[in-house]
N, C-alpha and C positions, 0 to 999 in steps of 0.2 A: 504494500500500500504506500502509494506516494504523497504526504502531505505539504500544504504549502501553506505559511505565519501572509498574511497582507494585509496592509495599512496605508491611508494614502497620505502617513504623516508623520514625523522619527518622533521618539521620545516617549512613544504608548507601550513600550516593555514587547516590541516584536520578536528581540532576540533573546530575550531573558526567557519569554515564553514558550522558544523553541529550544535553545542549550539543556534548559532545566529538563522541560519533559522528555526531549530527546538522551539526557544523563540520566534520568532513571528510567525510561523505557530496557536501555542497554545494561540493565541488572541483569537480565534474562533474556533480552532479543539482540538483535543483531540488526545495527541502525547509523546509517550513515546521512550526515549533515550538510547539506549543499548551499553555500554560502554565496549567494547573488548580490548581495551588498557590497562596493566601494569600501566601505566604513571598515570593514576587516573585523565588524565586533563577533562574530563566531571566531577568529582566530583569538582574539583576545581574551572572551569568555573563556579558554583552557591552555591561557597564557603564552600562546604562541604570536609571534610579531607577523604580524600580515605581509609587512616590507620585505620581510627578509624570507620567505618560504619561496621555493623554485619553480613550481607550476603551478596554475591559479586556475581555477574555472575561466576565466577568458584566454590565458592557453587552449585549452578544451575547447572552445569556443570556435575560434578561431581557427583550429588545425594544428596548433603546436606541440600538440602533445596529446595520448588518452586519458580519459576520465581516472583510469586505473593510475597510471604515471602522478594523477595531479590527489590522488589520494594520500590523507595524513590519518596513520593510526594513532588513534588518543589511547586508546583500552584496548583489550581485545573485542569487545564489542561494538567499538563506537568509531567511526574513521568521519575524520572532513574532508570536503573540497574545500581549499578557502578560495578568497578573493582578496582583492588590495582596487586602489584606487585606477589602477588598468579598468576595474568594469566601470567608472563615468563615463570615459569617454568609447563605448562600445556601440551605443549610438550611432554616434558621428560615422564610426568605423561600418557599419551594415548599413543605416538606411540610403547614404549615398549610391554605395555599390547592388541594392534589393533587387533592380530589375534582370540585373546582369549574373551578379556571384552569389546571391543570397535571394532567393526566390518564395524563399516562404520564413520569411522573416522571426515569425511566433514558432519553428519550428527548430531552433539550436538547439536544446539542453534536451527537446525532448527523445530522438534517437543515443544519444550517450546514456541516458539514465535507465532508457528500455535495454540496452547493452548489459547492464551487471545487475538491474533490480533482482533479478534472482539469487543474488548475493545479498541481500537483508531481508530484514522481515518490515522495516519501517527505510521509508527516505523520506526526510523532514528539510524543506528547503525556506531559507530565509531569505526576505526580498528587500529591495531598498526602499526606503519610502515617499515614493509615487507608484502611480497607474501607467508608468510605462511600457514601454518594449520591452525592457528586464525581468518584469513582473508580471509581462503578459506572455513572455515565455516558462516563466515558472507554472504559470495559469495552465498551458497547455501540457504542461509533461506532468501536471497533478493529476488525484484523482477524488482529493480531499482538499480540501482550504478550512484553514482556524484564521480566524479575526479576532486580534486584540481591543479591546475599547475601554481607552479611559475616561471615567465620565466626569469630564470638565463640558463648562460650557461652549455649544455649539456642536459636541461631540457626538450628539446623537445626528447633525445633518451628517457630518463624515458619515459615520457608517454608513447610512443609508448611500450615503454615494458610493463607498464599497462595496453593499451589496446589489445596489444596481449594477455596477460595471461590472460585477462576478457575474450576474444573471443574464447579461447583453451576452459577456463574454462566453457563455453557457452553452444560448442559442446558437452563437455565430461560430465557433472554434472548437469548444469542447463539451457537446453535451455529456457524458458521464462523469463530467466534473460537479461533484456537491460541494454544499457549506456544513461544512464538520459541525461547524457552531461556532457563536461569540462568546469570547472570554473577556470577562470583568477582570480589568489590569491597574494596578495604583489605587484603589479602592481605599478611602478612608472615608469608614462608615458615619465616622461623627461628626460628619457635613453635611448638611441638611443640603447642598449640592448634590455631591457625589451618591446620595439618596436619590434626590429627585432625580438626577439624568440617568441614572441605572433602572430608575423605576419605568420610566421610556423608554428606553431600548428593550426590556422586555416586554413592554404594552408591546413596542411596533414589532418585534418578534415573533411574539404570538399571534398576531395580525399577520404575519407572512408566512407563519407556520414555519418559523425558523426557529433550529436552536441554540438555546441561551444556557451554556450553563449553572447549575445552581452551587458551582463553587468559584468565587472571586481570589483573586492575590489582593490583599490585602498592602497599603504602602509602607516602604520600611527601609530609610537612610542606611542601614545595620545592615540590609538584605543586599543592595545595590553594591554596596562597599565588598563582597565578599568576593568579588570576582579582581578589584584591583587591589587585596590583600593576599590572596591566596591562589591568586592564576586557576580557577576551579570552578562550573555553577557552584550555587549557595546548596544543593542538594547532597552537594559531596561533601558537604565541609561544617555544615553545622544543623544534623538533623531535628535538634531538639528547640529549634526556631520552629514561632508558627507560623509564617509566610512559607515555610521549608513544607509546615506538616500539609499547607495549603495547596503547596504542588503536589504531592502526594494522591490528596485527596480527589485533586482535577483530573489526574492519573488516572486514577481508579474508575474515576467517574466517564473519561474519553475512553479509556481501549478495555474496559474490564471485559463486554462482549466479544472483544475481538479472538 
């Protein structure tokens, strides 16, 4: 099963959301992390420098090398692609050339991924934050999409604009693409805010028959800090936190069927 974190906006916990659950999925499964963001923050999350690693997903991309080549084992469970700031300017790089070298533009990542998916049980791919061409190639080589939402204001029209473009995107490119569900991210419940706009996102949820789960990450300076004290998600490293026991719980709550 291939999932893919989308946001059309940084700073809602896209990648905390995918390291963490993809670090304890890899207790037991076998799960590799495909990092489409410039930002390098999946490299960073397990303390790896993004500058400095030899093959990147736009390697891959591009012909430089196989997916397999640009693979970094963290665990024995757990391998990344990473990325560094090479994927900004990827863009510029394809859509120029689309008619001639690059003809189906949404269609990169997803032939390399259909190549080894049979080698994990999960691929968990994080994207940058827009509704671009980088995220609308993750879109297509998914088969599952999780949506972070932190509910500050205005944050319920975002979403809905993410899950519009996931459902346009749906029709037009990848029908067998679903929405896993939205995940309540930065959550402090003792704001009569972050109440109310949570309370709306699952009003218009249940309005679309989408789902919401009923466990939030809760916000936590303590929690955030644990990846640049300890080069580690916060899952490996201090389980008797409750934003920790949180992911957990989400855990159990996304793939206990599976």
């Amino acid at each position: 099963m291939i999932y893919c974190v989308a946001a059309n906006k940084g700073g809602v916990g896209k990648t905390s959301l995918l390291t963490n659950v993809a670090a304890l999925l890899s207790l037991d499964k076998r799960v590799l992390m495909v990092d489409c963001d410039g930002q390098g923050n999946c490299s960073l999350a397990f303390g790896i420098n993004p500058l400095g690693v030899k093959n990147t997903l736009h390697d891959v991309l591009l012909g430089g090398c196989s997916i397999e080549q640009a693979a970094i084992k963290i665990r024995d469970n757990l391998s990344l692609i990473p990325s560094n700031d090479d994927m900004d300017i990827l863009e510029l790089e394809i859509l120029p050339e689309a008619k001639e070298k690059y003809k189906h533009p949404y269609e990169l990542l997803k032939p390399h991924l259909e190549a080894i998916k049979g080698q994990y049980d999960y691929i968990m791919i994080d994207t940058p934050p827009s509704l671009g061409l980088v995220t609308m190639n993750a879109l297509k080589a998914s088969d599952r999409v999780l949506i972070p939402f932190e509910p500050e204001l205005y944050a319920v029209k975002g979403l809905i604009k993410v899950l519009e473009t996931v459902e346009k995107f749906q029709e037009k490119s990848n029908p067998g693409l679903k929405v896993e569900g939205v995940v309540g991210m930065k959550v402090d419940s003792r704001t009569s805010l972050h109440s109310d706009m949570l309370q709306q996102a699952r009003a218009y949820c249940f309005k679309k028959d989408i789902n919401i789960y009923q466990t939030v990450i809760p916000r936590s300076i303590r929690f955030a800090s644990a990846t640049n004290y300890h080069g580690k998600p916060a899952v490996w490293v201090d389980k008797n936190n409750a934003i920790v026991k949180a992911y957990f719980e989400l855990a159990k709550e996304m793939f206990d069927n599976d």
